[in-house]
C-alpha positions in Angstrom: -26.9 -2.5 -16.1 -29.9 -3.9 -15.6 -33.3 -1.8 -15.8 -35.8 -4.5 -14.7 -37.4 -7.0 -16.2 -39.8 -4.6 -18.9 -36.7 -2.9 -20.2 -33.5 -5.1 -21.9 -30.3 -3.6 -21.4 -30.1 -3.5 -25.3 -33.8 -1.8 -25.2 -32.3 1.1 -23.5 -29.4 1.5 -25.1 -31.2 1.6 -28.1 -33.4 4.6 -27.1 -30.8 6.2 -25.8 -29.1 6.6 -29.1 -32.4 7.5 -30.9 -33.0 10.5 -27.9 -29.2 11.3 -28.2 -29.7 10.8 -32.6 -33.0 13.3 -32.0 -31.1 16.5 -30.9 -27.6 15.9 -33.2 -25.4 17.0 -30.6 -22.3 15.3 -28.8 -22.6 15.6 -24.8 -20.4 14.3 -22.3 -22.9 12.1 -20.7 -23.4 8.5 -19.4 -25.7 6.2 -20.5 -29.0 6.1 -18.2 -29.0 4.1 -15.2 -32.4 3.5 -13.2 -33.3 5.8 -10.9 -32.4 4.8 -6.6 -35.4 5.9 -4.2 -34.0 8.9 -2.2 -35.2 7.5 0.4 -34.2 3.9 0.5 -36.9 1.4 1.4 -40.2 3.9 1.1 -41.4 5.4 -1.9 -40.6 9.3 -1.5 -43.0 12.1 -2.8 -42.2 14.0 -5.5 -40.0 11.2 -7.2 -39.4 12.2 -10.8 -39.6 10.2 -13.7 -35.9 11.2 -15.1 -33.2 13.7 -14.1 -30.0 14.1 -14.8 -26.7 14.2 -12.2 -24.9 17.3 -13.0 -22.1 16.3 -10.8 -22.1 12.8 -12.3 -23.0 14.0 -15.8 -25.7 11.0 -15.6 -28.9 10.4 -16.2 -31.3 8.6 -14.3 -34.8 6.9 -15.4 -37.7 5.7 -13.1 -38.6 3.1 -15.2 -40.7 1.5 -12.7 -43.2 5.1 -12.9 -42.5 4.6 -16.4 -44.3 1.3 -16.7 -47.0 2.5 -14.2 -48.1 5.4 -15.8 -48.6 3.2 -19.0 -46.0 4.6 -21.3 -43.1 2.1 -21.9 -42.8 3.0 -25.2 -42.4 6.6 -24.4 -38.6 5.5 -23.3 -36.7 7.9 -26.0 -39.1 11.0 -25.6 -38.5 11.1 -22.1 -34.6 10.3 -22.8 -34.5 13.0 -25.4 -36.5 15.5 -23.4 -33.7 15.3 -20.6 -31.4 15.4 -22.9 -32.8 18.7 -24.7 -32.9 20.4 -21.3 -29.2 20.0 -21.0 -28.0 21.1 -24.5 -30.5 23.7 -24.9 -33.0 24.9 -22.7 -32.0 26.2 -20.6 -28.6 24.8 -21.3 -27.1 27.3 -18.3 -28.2 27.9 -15.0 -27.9 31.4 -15.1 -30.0 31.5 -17.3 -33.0 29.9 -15.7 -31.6 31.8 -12.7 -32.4 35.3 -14.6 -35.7 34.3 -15.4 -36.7 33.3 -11.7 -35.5 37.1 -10.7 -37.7 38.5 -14.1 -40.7 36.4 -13.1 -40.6 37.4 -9.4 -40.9 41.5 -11.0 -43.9 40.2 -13.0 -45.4 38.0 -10.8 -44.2 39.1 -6.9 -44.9 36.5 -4.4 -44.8 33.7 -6.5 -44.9 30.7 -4.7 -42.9 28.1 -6.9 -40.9 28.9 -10.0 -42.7 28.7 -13.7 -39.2 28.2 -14.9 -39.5 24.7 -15.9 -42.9 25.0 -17.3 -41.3 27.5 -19.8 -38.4 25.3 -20.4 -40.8 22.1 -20.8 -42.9 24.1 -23.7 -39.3 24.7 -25.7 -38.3 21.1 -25.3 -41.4 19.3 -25.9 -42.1 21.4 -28.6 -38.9 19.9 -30.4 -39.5 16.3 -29.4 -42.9 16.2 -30.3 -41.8 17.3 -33.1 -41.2 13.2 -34.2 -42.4 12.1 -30.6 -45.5 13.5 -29.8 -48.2 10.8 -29.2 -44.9 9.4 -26.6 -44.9 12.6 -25.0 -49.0 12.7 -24.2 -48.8 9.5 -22.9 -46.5 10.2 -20.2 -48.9 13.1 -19.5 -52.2 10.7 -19.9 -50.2 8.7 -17.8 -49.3 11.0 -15.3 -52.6 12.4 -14.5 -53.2 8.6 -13.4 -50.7 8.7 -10.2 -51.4 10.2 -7.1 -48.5 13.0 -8.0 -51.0 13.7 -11.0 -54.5 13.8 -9.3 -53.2 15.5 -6.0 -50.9 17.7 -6.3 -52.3 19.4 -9.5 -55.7 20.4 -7.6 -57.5 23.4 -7.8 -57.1 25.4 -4.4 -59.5 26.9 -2.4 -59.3 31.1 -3.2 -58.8 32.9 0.2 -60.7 36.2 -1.7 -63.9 36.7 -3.0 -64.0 35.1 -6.5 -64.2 36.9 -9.8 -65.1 33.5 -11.1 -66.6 30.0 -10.6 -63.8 27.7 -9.3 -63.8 25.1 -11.6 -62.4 22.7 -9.3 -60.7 19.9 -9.9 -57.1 19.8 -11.7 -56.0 23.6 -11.3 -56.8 26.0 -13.9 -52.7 26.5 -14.7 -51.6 23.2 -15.0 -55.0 22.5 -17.2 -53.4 25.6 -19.5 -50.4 24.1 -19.5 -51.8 21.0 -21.1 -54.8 22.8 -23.5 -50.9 23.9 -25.4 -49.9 20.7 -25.9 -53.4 19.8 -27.4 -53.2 23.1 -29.2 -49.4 22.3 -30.2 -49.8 19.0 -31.2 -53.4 19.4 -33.0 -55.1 16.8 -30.2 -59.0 17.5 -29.6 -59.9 19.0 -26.6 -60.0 16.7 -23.3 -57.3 14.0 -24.9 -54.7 15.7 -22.0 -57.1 18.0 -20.6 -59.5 16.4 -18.0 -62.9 16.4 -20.4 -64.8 16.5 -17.5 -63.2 20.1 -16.5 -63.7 21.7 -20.5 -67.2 23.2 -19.9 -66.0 24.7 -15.9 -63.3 25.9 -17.4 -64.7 27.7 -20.3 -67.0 29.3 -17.6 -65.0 30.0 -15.4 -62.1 31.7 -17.8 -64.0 33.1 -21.3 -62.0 32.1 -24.0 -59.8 29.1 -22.3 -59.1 27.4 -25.2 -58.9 30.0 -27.9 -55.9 31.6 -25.6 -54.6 28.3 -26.0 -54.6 28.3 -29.5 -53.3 31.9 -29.6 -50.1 31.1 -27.0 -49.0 28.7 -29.6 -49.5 30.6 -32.7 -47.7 33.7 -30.8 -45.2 32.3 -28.3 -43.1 29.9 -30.8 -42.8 32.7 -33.4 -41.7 35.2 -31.5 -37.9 35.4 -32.5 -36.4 36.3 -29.0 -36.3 34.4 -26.2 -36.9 37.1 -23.4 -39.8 37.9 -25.3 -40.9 34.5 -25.1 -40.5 34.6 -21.3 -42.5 38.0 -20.5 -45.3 36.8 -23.0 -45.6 33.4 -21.3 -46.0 35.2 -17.5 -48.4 37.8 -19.2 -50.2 34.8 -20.3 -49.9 32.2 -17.4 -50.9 35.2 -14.8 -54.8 35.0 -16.0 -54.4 31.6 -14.1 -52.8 32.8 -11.0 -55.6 33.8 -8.1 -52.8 34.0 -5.4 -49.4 33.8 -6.5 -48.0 32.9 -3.1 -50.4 29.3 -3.1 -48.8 28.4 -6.4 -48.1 24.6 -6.5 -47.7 22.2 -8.7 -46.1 18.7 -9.7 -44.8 17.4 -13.6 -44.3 14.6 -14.6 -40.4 16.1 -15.6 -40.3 18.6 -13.2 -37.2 17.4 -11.6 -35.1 17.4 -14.1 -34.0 20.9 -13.7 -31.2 21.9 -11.1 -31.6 24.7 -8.7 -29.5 28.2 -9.8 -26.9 28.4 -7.1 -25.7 31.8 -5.3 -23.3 32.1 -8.4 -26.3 32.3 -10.3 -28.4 34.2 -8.6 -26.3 36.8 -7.9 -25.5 37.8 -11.5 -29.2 37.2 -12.6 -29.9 40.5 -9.8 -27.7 42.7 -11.6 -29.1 41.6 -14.9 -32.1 44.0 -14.9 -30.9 46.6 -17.3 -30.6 43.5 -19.9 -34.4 43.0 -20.0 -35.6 47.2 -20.9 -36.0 46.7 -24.3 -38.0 43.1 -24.3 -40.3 44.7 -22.0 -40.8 48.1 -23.1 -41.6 46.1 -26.4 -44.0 43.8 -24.2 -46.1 47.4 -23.6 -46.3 48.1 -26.8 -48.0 45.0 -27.9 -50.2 44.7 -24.8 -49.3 42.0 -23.1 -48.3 44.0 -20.0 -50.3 46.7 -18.5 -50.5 48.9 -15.5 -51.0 46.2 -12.7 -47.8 44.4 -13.8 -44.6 46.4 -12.2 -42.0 46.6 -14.3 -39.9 48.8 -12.9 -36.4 47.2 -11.5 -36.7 47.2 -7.8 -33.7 48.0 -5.5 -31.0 45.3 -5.2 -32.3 44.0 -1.9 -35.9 43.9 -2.6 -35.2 41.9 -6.1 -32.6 39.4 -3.5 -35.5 39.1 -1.5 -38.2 38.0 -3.7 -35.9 36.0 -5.3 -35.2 33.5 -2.4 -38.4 34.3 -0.1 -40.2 30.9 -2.2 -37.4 28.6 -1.2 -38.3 26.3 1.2 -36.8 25.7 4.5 -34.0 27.5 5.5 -32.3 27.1 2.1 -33.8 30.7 1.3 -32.8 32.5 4.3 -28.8 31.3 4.1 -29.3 31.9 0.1 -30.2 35.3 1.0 -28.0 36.3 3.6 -24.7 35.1 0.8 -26.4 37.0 -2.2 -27.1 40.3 0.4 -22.8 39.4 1.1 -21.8 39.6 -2.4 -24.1 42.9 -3.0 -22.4 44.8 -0.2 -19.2 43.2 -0.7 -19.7 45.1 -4.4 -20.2 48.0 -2.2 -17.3 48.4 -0.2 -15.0 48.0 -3.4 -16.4 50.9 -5.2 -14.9 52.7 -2.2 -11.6 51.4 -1.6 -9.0 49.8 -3.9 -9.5 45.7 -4.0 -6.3 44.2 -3.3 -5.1 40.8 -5.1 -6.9 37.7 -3.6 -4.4 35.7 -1.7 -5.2 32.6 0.7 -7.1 33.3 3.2 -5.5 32.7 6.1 -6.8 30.2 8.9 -8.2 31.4 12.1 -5.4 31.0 14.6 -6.7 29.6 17.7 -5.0 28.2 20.8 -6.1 24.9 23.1 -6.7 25.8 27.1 -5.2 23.9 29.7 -6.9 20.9 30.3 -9.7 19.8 32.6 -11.4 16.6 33.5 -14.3 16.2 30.7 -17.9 15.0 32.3 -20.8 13.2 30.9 -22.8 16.1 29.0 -19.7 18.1 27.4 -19.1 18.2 23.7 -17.1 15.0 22.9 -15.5 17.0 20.2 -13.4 18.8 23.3 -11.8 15.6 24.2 -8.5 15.7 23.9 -7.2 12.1 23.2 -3.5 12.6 22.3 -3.1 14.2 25.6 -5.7 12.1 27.6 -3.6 8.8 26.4 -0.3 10.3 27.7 -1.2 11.6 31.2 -3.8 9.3 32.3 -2.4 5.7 31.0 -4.9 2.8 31.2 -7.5 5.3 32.8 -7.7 7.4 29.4 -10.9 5.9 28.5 -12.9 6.5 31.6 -10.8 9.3 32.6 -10.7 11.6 29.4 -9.6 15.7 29.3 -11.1 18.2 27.1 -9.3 21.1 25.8 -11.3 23.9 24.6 -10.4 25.9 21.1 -9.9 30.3 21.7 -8.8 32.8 19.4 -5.2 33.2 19.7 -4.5 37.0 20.4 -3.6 38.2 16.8 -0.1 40.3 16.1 0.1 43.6 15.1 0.2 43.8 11.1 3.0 43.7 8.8 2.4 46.9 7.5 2.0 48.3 11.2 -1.9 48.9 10.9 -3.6 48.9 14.1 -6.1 46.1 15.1 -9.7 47.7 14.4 -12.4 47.4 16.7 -15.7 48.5 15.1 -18.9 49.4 17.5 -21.8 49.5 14.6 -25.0 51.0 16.3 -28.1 48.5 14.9 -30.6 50.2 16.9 -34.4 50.5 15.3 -33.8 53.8 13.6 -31.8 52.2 10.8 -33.1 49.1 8.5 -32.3 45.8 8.7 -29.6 45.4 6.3 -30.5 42.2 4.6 -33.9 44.2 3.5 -32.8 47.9 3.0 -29.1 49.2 2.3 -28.1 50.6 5.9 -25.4 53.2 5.6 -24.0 52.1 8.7 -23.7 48.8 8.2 -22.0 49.7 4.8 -19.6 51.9 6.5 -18.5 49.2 8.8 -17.9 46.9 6.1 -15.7 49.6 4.6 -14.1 50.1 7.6 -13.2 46.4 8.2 -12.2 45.7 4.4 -9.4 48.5 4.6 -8.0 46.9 7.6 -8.1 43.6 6.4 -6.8 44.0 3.0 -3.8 46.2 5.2 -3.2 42.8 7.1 -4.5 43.9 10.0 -7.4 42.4 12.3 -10.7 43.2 13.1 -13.5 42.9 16.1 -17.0 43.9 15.8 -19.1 44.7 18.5 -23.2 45.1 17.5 -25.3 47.3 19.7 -28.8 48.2 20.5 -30.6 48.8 23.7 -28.5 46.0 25.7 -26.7 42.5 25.0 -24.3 43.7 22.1 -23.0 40.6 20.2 -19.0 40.8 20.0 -16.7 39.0 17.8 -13.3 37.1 18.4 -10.7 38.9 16.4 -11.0 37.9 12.5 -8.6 37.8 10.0 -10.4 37.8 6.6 -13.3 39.7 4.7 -16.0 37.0 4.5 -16.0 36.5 8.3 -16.5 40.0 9.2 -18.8 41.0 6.5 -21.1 38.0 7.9 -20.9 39.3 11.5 -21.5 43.0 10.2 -24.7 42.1 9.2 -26.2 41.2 12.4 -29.3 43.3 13.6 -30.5 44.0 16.9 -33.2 47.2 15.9 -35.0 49.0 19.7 -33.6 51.4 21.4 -29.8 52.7 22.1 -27.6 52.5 24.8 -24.0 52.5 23.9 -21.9 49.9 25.2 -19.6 51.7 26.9 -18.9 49.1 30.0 -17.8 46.9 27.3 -15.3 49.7 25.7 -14.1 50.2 29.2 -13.5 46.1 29.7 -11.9 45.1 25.9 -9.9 48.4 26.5 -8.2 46.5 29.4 -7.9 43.6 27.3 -6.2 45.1 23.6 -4.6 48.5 24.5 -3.4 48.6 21.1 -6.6 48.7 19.0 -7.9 51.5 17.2 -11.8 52.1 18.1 -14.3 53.3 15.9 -18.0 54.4 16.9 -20.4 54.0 13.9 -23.8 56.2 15.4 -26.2 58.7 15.4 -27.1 61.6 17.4 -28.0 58.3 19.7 -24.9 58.5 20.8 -24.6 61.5 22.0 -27.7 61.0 24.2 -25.9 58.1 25.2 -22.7 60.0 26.5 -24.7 62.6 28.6 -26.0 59.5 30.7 -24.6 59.8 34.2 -20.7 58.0 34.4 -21.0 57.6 30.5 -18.2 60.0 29.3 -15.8 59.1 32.1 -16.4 55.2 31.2 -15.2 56.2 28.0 -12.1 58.5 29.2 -10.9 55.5 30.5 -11.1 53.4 27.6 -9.9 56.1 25.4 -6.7 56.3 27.7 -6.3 52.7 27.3 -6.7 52.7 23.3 -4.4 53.6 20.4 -7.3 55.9 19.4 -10.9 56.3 19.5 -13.5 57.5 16.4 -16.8 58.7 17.0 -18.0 58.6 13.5 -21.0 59.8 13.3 -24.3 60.6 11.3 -25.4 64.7 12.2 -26.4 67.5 10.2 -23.7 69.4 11.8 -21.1 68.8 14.4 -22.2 71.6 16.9 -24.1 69.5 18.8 -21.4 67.0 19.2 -18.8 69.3 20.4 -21.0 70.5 23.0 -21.4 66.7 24.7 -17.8 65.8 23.8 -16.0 68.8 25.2 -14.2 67.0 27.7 -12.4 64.7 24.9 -12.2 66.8 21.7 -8.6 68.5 23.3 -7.4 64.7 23.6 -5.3 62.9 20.8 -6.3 59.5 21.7 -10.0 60.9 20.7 -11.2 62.5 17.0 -14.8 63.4 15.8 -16.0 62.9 12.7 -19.5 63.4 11.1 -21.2 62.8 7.9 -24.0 64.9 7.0 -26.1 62.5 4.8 -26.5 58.9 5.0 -26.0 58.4 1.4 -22.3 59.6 2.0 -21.3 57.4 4.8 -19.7 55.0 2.7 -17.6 57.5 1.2 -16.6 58.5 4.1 -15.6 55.8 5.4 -13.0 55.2 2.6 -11.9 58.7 3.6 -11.4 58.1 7.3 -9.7 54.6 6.7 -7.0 55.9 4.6 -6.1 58.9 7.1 -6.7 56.4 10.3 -5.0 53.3 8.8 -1.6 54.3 6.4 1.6 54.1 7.5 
């Protein structure tokens, strides 16, 4: 390995002993190995100084920034401050991941995670322990590169000021670095801009006394949820607008991102955190304007992802709002032993001529080769991929067909829990853990979205969670035309009094005559404080045994019911 010219081979094996030596541990990592531009041939913003390679298990150095910022001999403290975030804070990723859902309660809108702040105060603490002078280096040092100056700057308050702005490096990250002087008994403005002390002070009474008092309180305190809830109560005074939070580390990318695993536990993980913050009342540090109450499921799944960038947070999102509903459904019905999930059967079409413009993915070149001869290359066919028409179960369940009304009266059900959508998903699991198959067909005011048939829960839960929201107009034209199409299904209406508006529409109850004649059986299920009403409309297809009514009084029981009407639609 070579490291460049300023660091031997032997130099940085060296320091990595000492850094591994440091925290008296045994990990199962390599040697470090200097860092590769992610973007090969430019320098790319937001570069860090070290990291390590979970999925390698290897830790990479920039030693180049390393010599830059002017701290070559800083090699082990930074080697031993990776190393510390690995074995020990936050040594898990669900970990950090409960935090980032506890912080988003304290702090809601918060624009970038404080996570590895927090973590950065354990582990330099520690290290600086025999390191320190190393460690402000890196942070003299890093206050020098553009990262440092830029990204670090005081922003522009879009509400009228309670204060003077000092300007400059921003209030927080200037905290951040008052500990360290604090911590590691440096005189004010040796990592602190000196020309930003006196603004500061002004602007925030008692800046550095609160420094002095976060390190006297936050390293003794014996817990470390308590640590984490007195370190927001303490970092908030810096906040203006938690949503403009930004800011850049020297080793702040040396942290990986919780992944849905993660997140998803951290959400239920609110009842763990009670007793820390009841005892965070008592001593102050929280007071009326933070809200400590647990919010509902969706809303903490929400806050959680809404700082992500891209759309990592919205596909994060929609998988953690999966796994809550998914938790759902099986309190209803019985959870049936995983098995391999079966793949989608699908079916090639006959061939046709493909044409500059089609997907070259359809190009069928086995077949191409052996009808068209030499001509194959300029003469290709394309076969498209559909659904192959899927058997009747094992168990002789019906295929379901579920039409789930998503009109604007019920919430979207990636913010709020919608009953109906939860029923659906009920609906669907029972089928599909009976071997049986299931179409969804989402409806508003026009253009419902249909599925092909699916064949396992992950599919259809996804689908069942699309949202139209306006107005309602039953697709009955669409009953009438998959009727023709799968005689054999059972149909199931998931709806509202909507509905029965719907049905009183001129040529709207003989539409559906006809496609209850052509089904195994069709279910209006739904929502009505009693089912007079409903009789009234339906009269013409209550005396029918291809049709059966059946309503749910509250929303907060249609789950329930659901479980109810799929055992007595789909046993044996």
């Amino acid at each position: 390995m070579s490291a460049g010219a300023a660091f031997t081979p032997e130099e940085v094996e060296r320091c990595w002993r000492e850094a591994l030596a440091l925290w008296d541990v045994h990990v199962h990592l390599s040697p470090p190995e200097p860092h590769q531009p992610f973007r090969p041939g430019e320098a790319a913003a937001n570069e860090p100084l070290a990291y390590i390679d979970l999925v390698r298990r290897q830790v990479f150095v920039h030693f180049d920034m390393l010599l830059r910022m002017g701290a070559r001999d800083s090699l082990t403290a930074v080697l031993a401050h990776e190393i510390g975030h690995h074995v020990r804070f936050p040594h898990t990723l669900g970990w950090d991941a409960e935090l980032r859902v506890l912080e988003q309660r304290l702090i809601p809108g918060l624009g970038q995670s404080l996570t590895n702040l927090f973590f950065d105060l354990q582990v330099n603490e520690f290290v600086g322990r025999t390191h320190a002078e190393a460690l402000c280096e890196v942070y003299r040092g890093f206050l020098r590169t553009p990262d440092g100056r830029d990204k670090n700057k005081s922003r522009k308050k879009k509400q009228k000021e309670k204060a003077p702005d000092p300007g400059g490096t921003s209030p927080l990250f200037c905290f951040y670095l008052a500990i360290y002087e604090e911590l590691w008994r440096r005189k004010p403005g040796d990592l602190v801009p000196a020309d930003q002390l006196e603004k500061l002070e002004e602007a925030y009474p008692g800046f550095r006394a609160q420094a002095r008092m976060f390190v006297q309180t936050f390293y003794a305190l014996p817990d470390a949820r308590l640590q984490f809830i007195y370190f927001c109560a303490a970092f908030i005074r810096f906040i203006d607008l938690p949503s403009e939070v930004r800011f850049c580390i020297p080793l702040g990318g040396d942290l990986s991102t919780p992944d849905e695993g993660d997140l998803d536990a951290a959400v239920q993980s609110g009842g763990r955190w009670e007793d820390a913050l009841n005892e965070a009342r008592a001593n102050g540090w929280l007071d009326d304007s933070h809200d400590t109450k647990e919010s509902d499921p969706l809303d903490t799944i929400r806050r959680a992802t809404a700082h992500l960038p891209g759309n990592d947070g919205g596909r994060l999102r929609r998988a953690l709002v999966a796994r809550y509903y998914r938790r759902l459904v099986d309190q209803h019905i019985l959870k049936l032993p995983a098995s391999p999930a079966k793949p989608e059967p699908y079916l090639r079409t006959i061939p046709e001529a493909w044409e500059y413009g089609d997907d070259p993915s359809t190009i069928d070149w086995t077949l191409t080769v052996i009808s068209q001869g030499p001509l194959a290359a300029v003469a290709p066919l394309r076969r498209e991929l559909e659904a192959d028409l899927p058997p009747p179960s094992d168990l002789g369940v019906p295929a379901l067909e579920i039409y789930l009304d998503t009109s604007g009266s019920m919430p979207n059900p990636e913010q709020q829990l919608n009953a109906m959508t939860l029923a659906a998903q009920v609906l669907s699991a029972s089928a599909l853990r009976k071997g049986a198959t299931v179409r969804g067909i989402v409806y508003s005011a026009d253009n419902p979205i249909v599925s092909p048939w699916m064949y396992d829960e992950e599919t259809a839960r996804d689908f069942l969670f699309h949202y139209i929201g306006g107005g309602t107009w039953f697709p009955v034209e669409q009953m009438e035309a998959l009727a023709e199409e799968r005689p054999d299904a059972l149909r199931i209406i998931i709806s509202d009094s909507d509905f029965l508006a719907n049905m009183q529409q001129e040529g709207a109850l003989p539409r559906l005559m006809r496609a209850m004649k052509r089904s195994r059986r069709v279910v209006a299920f739904l929502a009505l404080p009693d089912d007079a009403s409903a009789r009234k409309v339906l009269a013409p297809v209550l005396g029918s045994p291809r049709f059966r009514l059946a309503t749910v009084q509250w929303m907060s029981d249609f789950g329930r019911a659901a479980a109810a009407l799929a055992d007595a639609l789909l046993e044996k």
